[in-house]
Chimera marker file (.cmm) of the C-alpha trace (Angstrom):
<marker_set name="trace">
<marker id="1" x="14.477" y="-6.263" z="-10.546" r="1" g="1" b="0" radius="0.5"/>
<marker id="2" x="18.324" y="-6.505" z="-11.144" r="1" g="1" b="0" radius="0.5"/>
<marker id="3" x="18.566" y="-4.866" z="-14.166" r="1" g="1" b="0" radius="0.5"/>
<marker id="4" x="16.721" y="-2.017" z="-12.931" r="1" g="1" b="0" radius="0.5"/>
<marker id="5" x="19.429" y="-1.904" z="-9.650" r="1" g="1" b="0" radius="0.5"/>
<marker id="6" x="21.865" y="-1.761" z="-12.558" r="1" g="1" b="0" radius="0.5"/>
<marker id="7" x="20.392" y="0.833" z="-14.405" r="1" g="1" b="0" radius="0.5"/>
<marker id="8" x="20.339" y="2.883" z="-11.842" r="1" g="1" b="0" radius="0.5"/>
<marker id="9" x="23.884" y="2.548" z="-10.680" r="1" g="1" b="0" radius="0.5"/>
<marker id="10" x="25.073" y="2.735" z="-14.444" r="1" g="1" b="0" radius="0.5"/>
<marker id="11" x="26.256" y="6.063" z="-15.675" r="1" g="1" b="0" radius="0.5"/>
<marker id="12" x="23.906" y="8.028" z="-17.402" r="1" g="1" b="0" radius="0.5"/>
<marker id="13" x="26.301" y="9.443" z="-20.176" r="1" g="1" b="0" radius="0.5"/>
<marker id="14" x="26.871" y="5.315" z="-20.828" r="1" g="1" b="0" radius="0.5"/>
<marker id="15" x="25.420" y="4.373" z="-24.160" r="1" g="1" b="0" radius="0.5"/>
<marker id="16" x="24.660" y="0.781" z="-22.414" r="1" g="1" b="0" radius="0.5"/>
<marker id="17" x="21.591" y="2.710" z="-20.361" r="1" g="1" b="0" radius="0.5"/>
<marker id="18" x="19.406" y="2.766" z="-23.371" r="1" g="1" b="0" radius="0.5"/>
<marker id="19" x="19.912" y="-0.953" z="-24.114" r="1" g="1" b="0" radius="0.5"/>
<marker id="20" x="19.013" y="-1.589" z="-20.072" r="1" g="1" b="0" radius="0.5"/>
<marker id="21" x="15.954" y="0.608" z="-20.248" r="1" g="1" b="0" radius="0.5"/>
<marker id="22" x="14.801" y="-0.956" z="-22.858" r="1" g="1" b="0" radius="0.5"/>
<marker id="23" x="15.739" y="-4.630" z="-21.940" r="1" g="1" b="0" radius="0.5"/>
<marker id="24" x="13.151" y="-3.299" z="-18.743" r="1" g="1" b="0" radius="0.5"/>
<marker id="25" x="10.416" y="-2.817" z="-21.236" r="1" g="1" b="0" radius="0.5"/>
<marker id="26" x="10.393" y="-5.652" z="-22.859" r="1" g="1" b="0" radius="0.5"/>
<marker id="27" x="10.998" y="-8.357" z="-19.745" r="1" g="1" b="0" radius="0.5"/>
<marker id="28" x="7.938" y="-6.053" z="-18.322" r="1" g="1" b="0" radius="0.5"/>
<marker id="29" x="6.146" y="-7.231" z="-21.461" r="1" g="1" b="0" radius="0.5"/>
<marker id="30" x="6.925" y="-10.240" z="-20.865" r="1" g="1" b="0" radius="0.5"/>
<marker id="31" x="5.664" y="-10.316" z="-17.801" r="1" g="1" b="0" radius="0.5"/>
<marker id="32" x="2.366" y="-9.120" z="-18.891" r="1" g="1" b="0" radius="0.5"/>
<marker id="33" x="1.983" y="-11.433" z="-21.109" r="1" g="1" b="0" radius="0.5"/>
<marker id="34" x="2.539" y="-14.235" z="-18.800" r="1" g="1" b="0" radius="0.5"/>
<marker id="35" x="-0.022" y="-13.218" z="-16.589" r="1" g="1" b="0" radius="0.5"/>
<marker id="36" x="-2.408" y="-13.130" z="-19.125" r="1" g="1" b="0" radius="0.5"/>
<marker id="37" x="-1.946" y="-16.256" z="-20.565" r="1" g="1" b="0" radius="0.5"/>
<marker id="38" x="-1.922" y="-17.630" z="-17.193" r="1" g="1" b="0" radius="0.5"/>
<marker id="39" x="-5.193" y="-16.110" z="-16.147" r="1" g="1" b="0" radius="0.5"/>
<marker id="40" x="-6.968" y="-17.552" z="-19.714" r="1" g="1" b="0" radius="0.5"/>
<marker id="41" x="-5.980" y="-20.614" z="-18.856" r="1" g="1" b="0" radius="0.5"/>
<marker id="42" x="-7.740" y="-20.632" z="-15.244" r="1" g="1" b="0" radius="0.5"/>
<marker id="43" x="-10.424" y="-19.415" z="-16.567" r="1" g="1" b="0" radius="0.5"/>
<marker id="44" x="-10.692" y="-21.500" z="-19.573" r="1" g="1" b="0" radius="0.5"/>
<marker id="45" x="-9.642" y="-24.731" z="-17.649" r="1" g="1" b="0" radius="0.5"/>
<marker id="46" x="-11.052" y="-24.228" z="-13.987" r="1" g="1" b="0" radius="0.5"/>
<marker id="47" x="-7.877" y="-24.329" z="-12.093" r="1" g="1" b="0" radius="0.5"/>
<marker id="48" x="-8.160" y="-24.482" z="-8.745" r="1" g="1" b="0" radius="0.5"/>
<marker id="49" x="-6.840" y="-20.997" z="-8.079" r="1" g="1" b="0" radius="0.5"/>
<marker id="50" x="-9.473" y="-18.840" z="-9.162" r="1" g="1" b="0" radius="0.5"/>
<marker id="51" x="-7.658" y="-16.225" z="-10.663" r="1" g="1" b="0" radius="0.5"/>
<marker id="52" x="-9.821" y="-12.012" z="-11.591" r="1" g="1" b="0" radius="0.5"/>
<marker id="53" x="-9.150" y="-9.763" z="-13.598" r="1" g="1" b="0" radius="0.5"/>
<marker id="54" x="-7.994" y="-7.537" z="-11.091" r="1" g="1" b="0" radius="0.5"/>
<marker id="55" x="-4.400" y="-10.399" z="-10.575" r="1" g="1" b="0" radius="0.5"/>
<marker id="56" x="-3.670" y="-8.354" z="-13.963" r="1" g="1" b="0" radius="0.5"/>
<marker id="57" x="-3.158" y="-4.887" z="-12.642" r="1" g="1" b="0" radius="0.5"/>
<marker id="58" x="-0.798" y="-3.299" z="-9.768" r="1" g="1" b="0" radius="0.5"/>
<marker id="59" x="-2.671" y="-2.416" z="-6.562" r="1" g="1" b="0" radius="0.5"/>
<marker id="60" x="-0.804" y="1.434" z="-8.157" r="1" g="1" b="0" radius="0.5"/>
<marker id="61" x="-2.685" y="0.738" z="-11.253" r="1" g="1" b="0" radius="0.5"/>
<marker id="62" x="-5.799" y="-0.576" z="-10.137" r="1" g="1" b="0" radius="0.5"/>
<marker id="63" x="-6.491" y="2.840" z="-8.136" r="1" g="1" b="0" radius="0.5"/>
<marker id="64" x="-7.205" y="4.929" z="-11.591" r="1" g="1" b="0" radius="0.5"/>
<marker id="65" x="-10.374" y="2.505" z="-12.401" r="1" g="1" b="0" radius="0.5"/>
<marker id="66" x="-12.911" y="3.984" z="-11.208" r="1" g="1" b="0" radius="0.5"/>
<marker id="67" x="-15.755" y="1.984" z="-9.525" r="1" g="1" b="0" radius="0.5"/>
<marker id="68" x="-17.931" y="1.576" z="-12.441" r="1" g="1" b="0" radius="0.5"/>
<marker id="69" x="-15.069" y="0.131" z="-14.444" r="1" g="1" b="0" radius="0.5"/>
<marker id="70" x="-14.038" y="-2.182" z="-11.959" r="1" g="1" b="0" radius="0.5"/>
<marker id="71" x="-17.810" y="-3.510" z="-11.740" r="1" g="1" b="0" radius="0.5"/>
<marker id="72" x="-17.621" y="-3.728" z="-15.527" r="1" g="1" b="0" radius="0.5"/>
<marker id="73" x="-14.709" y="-6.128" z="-15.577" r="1" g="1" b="0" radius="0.5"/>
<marker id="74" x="-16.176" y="-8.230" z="-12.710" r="1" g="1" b="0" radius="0.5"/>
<link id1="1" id2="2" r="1" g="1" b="0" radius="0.2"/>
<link id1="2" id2="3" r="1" g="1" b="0" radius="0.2"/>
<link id1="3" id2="4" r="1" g="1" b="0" radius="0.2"/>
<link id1="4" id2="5" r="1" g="1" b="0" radius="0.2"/>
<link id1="5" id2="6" r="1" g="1" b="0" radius="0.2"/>
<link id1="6" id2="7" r="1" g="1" b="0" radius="0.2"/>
<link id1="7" id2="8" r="1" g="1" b="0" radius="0.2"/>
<link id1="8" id2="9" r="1" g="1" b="0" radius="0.2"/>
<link id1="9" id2="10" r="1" g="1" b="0" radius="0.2"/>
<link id1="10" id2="11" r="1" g="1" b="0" radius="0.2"/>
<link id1="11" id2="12" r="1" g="1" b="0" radius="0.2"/>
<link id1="12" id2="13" r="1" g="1" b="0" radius="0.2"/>
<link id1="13" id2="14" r="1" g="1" b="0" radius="0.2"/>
<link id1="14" id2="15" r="1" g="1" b="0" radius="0.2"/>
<link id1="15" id2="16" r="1" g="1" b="0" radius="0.2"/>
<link id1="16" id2="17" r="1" g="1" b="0" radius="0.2"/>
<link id1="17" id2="18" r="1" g="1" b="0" radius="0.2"/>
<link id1="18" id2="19" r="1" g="1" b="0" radius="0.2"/>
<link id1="19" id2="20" r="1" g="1" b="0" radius="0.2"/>
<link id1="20" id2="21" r="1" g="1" b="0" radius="0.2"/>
<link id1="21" id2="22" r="1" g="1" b="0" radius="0.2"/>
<link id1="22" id2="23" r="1" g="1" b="0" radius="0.2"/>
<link id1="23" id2="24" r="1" g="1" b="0" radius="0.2"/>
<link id1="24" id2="25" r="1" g="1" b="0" radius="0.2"/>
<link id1="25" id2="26" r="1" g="1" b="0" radius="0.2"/>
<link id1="26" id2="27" r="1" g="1" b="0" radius="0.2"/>
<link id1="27" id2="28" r="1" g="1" b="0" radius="0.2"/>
<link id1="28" id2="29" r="1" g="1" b="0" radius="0.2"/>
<link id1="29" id2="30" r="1" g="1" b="0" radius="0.2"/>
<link id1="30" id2="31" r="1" g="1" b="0" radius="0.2"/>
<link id1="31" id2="32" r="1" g="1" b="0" radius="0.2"/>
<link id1="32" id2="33" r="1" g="1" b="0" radius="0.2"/>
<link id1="33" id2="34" r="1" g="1" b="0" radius="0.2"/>
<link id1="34" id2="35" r="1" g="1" b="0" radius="0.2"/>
<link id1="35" id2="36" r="1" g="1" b="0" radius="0.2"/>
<link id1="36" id2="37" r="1" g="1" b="0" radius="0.2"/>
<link id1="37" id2="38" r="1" g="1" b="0" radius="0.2"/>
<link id1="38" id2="39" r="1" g="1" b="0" radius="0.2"/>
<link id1="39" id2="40" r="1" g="1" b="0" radius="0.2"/>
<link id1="40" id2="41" r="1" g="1" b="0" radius="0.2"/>
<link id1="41" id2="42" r="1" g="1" b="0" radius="0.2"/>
<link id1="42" id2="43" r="1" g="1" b="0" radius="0.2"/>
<link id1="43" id2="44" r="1" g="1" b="0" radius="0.2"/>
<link id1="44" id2="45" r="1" g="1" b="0" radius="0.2"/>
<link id1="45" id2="46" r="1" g="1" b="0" radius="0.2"/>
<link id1="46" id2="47" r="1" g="1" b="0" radius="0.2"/>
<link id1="47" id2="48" r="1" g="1" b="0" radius="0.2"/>
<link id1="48" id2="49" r="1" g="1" b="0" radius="0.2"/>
<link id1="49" id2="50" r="1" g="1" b="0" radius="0.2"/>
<link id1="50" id2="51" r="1" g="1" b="0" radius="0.2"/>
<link id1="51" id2="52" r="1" g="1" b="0" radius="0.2"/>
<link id1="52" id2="53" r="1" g="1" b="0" radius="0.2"/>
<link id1="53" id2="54" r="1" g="1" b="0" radius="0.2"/>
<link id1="54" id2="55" r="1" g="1" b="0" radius="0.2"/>
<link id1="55" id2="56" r="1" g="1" b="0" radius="0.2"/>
<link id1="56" id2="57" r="1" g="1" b="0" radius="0.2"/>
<link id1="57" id2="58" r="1" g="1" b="0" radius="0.2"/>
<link id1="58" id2="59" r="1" g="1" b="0" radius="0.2"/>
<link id1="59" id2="60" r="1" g="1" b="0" radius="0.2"/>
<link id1="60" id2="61" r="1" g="1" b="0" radius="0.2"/>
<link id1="61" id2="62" r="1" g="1" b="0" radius="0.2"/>
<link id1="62" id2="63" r="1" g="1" b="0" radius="0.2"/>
<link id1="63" id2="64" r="1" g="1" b="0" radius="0.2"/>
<link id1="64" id2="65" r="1" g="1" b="0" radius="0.2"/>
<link id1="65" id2="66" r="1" g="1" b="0" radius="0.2"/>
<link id1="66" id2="67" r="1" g="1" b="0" radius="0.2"/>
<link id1="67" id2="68" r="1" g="1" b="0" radius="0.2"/>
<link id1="68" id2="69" r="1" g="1" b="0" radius="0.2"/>
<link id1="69" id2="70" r="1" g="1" b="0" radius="0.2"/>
<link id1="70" id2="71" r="1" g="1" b="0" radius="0.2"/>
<link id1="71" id2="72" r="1" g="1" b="0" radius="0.2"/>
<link id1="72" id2="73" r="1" g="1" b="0" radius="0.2"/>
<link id1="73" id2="74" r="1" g="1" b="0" radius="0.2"/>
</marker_set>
């Protein structure tokens, strides 16, 4: 993501590092919340992309379920 190439190349003693790690956050948020309205409405509509649970979650994040949960949210 750009702002997080700028982030990194921005001074860390510059007050504008808090606003960018923050502005991270929240488009990561946004994000979220994006996919999840976009995989309520597949499911609710019967797109023709069948969209799991499992399009939610990083491949990074998916590997602390362990098997049990991931059966449970199948």
């Amino acid at each position: 993501m750009l702002l997080e190439a700028i982030y990194q190349m921005t001074d860390r003693n510059n007050p504008d590092g808090d606003f960018l790690t923050e502005a991270i956050k929240a488009l990561g948020k946004l994000d979220t919340l994006g996919r999840v309205c976009t995989f309520q409405e597949t499911v609710t509509r019967g797109s023709a992309k069948k969209s799991e649970w499992s399009d939610l979650v990083t491949p990074a994040e998916r590997q602390y379920f362990t098997n049990e949960e991931a059966k449970r949210q199948s």
